[in-house]
N, C-alpha and C positions, 0 to 999 in steps of 0.2 A: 581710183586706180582700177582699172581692167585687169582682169585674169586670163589665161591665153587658156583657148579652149579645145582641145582635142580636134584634129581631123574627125576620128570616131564620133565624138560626142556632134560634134557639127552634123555628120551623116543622119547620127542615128536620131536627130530633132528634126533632121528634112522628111526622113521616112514616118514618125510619129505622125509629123501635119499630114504628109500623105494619106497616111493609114486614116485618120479623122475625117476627111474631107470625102473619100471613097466609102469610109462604111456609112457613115451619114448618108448618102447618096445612096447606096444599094437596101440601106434600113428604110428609107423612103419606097423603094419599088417593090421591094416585098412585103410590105405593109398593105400595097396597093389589093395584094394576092388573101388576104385577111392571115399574111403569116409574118413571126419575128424573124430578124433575120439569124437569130440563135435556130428556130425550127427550122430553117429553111434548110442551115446549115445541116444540120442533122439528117434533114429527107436527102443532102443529095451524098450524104455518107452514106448511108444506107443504100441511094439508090444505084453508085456507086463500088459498092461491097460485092464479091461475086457471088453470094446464097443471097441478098438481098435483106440481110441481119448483120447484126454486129451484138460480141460482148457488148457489156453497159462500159468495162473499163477502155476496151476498143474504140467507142463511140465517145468517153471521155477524151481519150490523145486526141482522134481527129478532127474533133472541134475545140479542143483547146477549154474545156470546165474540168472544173475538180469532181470528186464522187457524188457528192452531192448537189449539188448544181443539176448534172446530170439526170440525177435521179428524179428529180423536178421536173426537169426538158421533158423525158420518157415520159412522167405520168400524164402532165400535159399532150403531148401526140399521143399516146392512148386514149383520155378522155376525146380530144376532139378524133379520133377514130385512123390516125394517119400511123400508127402503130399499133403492135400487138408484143405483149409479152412471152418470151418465150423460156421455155427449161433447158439449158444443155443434158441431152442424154447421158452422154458420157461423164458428167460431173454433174449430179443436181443442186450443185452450190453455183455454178456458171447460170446467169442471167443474159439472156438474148434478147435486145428488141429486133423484130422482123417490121418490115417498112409493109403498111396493107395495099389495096389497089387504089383503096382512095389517097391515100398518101402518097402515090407515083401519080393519080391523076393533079394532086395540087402541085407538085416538084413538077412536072411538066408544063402546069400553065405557068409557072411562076418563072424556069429557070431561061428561056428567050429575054425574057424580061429583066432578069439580073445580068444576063450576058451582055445584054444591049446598053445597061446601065454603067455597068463595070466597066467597058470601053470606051464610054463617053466621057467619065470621071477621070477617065486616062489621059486620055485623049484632052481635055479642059485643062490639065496641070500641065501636058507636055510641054507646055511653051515656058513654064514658070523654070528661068535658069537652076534654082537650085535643086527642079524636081527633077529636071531631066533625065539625068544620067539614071538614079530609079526609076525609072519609067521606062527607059530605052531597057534599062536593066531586066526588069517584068517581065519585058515582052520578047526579050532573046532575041 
């Protein structure tokens, strides 16, 4: 016996394969860059950001990790040099990471390259009936 399955439910397993197929693809071209696509995600928050920093909690929401996850990412683009730690003045319990120059020179060479990836991977599903409507969706 079949159970009948949600419109929702139906959507929401077309956009998962979507979301699968896309970041596979875009983790491939930024890898090219010697970056994850977690770091990448991070440098174009940052580069992004209008001071060119973010809280660690800030930079938590817009890449989507928890606190500690996070705190990982940071020390990570620290060690490889694409960040810097910084103190909030005004509260020395606020933690800043600031994005350095060499970490806008790697978000630069990298991010032509995920742009150009990101519209292919679109572009490769569009014809796929059940992706379409997300896809046309995406792209407004």
């Amino acid at each position: 016996m079949l159970c009948q399955v949600s419109t929702e439910t139906v959507a929401w397993k077309r956009l998962l394969a979507l979301h699968n197929r896309v970041e596979h693809e875009l983790a491939r071209v930024v890898r090219r860059h010697g970056l994850g696509l977690t770091e990448f995600r991070a440098l174009d928050a940052l580069v992004n950001s209008a001071s060119g920093s973010l809280r660690i909690q800030e930079l938590a929401g817009a890449i989507g990790l928890d606190q500690s996850s996070v705190s990982r990412l940071v020390a990570r683009l620290e060690r490889d040099e694409l960040s810097e730690r910084d103190i909030c003045e005004d509260d020395r319990r606020g933690v800043y990471t600031a994005i350095t120059e060499h970490g806008r020179s790697r978000h630069a060479e990298a991010e032509p390259d995920y742009a150009a990836a990101l519209k292919r991977a679109l572009d490769e599903v569009h014809g796929d009936p059940e992706l379409t409507p997300i896809v046309t969706a995406l792209r407004g």
